[in-house]
C-alpha positions as a Markdown table, in Angstrom:
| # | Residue | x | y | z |
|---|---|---|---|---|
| 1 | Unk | 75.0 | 115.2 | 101.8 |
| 2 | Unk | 72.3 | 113.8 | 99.0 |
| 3 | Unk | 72.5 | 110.6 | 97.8 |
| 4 | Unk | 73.4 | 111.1 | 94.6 |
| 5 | Unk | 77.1 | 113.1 | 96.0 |
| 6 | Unk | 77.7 | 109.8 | 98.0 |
| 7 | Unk | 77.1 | 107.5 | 95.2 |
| 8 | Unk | 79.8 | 109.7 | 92.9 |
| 9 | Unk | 82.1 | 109.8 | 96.2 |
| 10 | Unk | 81.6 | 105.8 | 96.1 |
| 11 | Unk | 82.4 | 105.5 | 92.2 |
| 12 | Unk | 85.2 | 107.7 | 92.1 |
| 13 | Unk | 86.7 | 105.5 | 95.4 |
| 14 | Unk | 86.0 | 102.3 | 93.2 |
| 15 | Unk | 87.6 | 102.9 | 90.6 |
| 16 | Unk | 90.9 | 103.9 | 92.3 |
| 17 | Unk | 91.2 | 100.5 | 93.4 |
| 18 | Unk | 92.9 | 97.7 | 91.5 |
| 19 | Unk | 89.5 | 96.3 | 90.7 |
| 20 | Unk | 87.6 | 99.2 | 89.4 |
| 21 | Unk | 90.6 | 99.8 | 86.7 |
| 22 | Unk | 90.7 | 96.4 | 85.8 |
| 23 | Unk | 86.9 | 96.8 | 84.8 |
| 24 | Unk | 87.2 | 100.6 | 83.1 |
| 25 | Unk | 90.1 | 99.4 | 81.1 |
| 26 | Unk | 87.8 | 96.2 | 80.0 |
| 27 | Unk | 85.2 | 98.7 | 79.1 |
| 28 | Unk | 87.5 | 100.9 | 77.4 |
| 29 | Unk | 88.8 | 98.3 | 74.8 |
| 30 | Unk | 84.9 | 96.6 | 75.1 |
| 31 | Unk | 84.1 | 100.5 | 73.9 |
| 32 | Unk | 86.8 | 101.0 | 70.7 |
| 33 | Unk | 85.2 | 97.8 | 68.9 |
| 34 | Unk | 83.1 | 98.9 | 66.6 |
| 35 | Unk | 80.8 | 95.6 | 66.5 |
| 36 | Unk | 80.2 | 96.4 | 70.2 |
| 37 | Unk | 79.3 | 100.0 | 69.5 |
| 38 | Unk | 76.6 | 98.7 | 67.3 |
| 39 | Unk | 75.8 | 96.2 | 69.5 |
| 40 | Unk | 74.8 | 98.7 | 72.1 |
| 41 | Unk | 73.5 | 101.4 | 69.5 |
| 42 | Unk | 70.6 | 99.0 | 68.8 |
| 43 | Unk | 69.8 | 97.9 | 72.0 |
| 44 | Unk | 69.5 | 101.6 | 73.5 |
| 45 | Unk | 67.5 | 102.3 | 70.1 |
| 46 | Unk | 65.5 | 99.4 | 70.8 |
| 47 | Unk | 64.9 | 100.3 | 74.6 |
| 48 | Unk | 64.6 | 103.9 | 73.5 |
| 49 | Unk | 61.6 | 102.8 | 71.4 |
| 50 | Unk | 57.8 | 104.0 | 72.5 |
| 51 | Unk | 55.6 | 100.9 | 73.6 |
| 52 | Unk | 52.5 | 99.6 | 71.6 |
C-alpha cells in the first residue's frame, strides 16, 4: 500500500468519528460565507503569486 492510500484510509476514518464531523460541518458553514470565500480567494492568489 503507498502512502498516499493510507493517508485517504486515515481521513476517511476521521471524519466518521464525532470529531472529524464536528470540524467538516465548521468548515462547511466557514465555506458558505462569502467574506471567507474572499478571504481565502486572496490568500491562495497571493500565495499563488511568482516571487521577485
Amino acid at each position: 500500500m503507498n502512502a498516499l492510500t493510507t493517508l485517504l484510509r486515515r481521513m476517511k476514518a476521521w471524519s466518521a468519528t464525532p470529531q472529524g464531523r464536528r470540524t467538516i460541518d465548521q468548515a462547511r458553514r466557514a465555506a458558505a460565507d462569502p467574506r471567507n470565500r474572499a478571504h481565502a480567494r486572496r490568500l491562495l492568489t497571493r500565495l499563488r503569486a511568482p516571487r521577485r
